[in-house]
C-alpha positions in Angstrom: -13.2 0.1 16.0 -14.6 1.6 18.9 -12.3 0.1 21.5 -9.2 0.2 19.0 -6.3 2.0 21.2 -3.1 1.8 18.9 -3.2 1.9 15.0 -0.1 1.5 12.4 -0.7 2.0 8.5 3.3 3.3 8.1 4.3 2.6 5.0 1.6 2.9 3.0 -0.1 5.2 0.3 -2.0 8.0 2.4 -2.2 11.6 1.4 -5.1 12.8 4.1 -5.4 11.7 7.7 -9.5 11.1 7.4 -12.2 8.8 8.5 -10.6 7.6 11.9 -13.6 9.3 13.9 -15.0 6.3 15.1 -11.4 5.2 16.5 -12.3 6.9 19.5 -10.1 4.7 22.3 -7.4 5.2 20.0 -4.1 6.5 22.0 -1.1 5.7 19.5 -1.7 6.6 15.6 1.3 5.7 13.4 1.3 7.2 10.3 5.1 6.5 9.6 6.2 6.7 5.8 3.2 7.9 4.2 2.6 10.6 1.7 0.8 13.6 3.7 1.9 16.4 2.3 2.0 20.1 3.7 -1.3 20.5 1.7 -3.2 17.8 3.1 -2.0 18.6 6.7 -4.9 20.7 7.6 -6.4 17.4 7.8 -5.0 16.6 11.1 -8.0 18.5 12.5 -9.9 15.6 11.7 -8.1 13.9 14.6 -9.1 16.7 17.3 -12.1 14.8 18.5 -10.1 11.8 19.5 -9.3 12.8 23.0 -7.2 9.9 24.3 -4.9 10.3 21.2 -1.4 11.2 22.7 1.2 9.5 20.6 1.6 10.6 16.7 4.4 9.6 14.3 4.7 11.6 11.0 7.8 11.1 10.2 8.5 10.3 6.5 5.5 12.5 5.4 6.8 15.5 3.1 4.5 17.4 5.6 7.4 16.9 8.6 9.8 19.2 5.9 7.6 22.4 6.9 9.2 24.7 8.9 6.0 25.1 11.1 4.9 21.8 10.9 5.7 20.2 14.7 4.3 23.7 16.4 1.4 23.7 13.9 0.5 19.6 15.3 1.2 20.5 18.9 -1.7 23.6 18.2 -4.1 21.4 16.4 -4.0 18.2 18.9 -3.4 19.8 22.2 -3.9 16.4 23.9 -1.0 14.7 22.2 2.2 14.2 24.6 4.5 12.2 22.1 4.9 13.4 18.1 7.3 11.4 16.2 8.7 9.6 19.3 9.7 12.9 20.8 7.9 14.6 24.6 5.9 17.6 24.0 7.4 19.9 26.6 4.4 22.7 28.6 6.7 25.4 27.1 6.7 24.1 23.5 2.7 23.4 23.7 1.8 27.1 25.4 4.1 28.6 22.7 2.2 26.5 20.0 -1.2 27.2 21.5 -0.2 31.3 21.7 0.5 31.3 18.2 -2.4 28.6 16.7 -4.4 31.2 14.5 -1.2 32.4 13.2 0.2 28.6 12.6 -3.1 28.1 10.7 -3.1 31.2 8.4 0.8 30.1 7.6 -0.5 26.9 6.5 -3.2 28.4 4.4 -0.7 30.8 2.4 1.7 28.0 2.6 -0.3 25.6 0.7 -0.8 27.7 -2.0 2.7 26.9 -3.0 2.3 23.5 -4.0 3.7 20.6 -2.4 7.0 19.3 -3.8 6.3 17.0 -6.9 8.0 13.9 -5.9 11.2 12.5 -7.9 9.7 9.4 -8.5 12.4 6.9 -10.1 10.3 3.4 -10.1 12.1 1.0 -12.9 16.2 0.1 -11.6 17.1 1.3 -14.6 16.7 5.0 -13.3 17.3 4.1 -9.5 20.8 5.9 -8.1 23.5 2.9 -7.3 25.1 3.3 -3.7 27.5 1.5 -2.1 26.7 -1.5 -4.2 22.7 -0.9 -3.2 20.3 0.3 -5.6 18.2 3.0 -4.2 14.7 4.3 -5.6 12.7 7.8 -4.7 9.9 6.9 -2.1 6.8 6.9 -4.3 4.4 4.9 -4.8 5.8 4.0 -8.3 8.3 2.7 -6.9 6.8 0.5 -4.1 4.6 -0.6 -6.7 8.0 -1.4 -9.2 9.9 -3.4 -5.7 6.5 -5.4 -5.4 6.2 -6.5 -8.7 10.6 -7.8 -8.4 9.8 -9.2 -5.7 6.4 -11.1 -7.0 8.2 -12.2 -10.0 11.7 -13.9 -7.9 9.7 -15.6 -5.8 7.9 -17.4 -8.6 11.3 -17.9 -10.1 12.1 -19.6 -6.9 8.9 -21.8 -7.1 9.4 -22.6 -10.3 13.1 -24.2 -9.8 12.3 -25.6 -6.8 9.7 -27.6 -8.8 12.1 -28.5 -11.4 14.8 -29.5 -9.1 11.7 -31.7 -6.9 10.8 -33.4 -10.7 14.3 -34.1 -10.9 15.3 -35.8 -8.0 11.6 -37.6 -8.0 11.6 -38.2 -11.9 7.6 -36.8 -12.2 7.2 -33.3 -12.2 5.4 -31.5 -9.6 2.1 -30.3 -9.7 2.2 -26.4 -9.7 0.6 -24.6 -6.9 -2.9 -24.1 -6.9 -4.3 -20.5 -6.9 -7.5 -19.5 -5.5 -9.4 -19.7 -8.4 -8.2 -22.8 -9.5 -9.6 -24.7 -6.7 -12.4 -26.8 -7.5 -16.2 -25.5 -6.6 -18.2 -26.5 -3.5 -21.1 -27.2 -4.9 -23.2 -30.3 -3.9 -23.0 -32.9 -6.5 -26.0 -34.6 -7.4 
């Protein structure tokens, strides 16, 4: 992990930024899509000792809705050059620096008022219908709900594509072996 320079987990279920101390080559953090809230983003000081880290993307992240949330990044990680795609100008990084005990004390009486409780609408039944698409909240409910659909069509699709196979061959296809049905290595005697 030592030598590991760029790092995507977008799209996935983090609420912290923690335990990527030991990244310490690592230049590009993607963080795209997540679940950091405004809490939890006093935990971006746990990226200061990375000193080659100049690109980081937040964007989806219900910390990114704070007013002071791009100055209070820029304050924290002085080293970055790139947040969410966009250039860190001097001016914007000397005005964030001027103000970083302030930024931080914001954050602090900020945080007391709780993050947002997300909407979370995981079964299609409560999803909102648009233009013919069904949309769902971005929780992890609802990823969790899409996987599941998704699981269960493509075992639909396995399971007629046997049936059509035993028709056209007349002897039904063996199902698809799982992991654990496979047969143990053992020696024989």
């Amino acid at each position: 992990m030592q030598e590991l320079q760029y790092l995507n987990i977008a799209i996935n279920n983090i609420t912290r930024i923690e335990n990527l101390h030991r990244c310490e080559s690592l230049t590009r953090l993607d963080l795209t899509m997540n679940f950091v809230g405004k809490s939890a983003l006093g935990s971006i000081d746990n990226l200061r000792g990375l000193v080659f880290l100049r690109e980081l993307h937040l964007l989806g992240n219900p910390c990114t809705q704070w007013s002071l949330y791009r100055k209070f990044v820029i304050a924290m990680l002085p080293q970055l050059q790139l947040l969410d795609g966009e250039t860190i100008t001097g001016t914007e990084r000397t005005a964030a620096l001027s103000k970083a005990s302030e930024l931080q004390l914001a954050l602090t009486r900020d945080s007391f008022t709780q993050d947002k409780p997300l909407a979370c609408q995981a079964s299609t039944a409560n999803a909102v219908k648009d233009s013919g698409c069904t949309r769902r909240s971005w929780c992890p409910e609802a990823r969790l709900a899409e996987h599941q659909e998704a699981q269960a069509l493509t075992e639909e699709a396995e399971r007629k594509q046997r049936s059509a196979s035993s028709a056209l061959f007349g002897a039904p296809a063996p199902p698809a072996c799982t992991r654990s049905e496979f047969p143990s290595l053992k020696a024989r005697p």
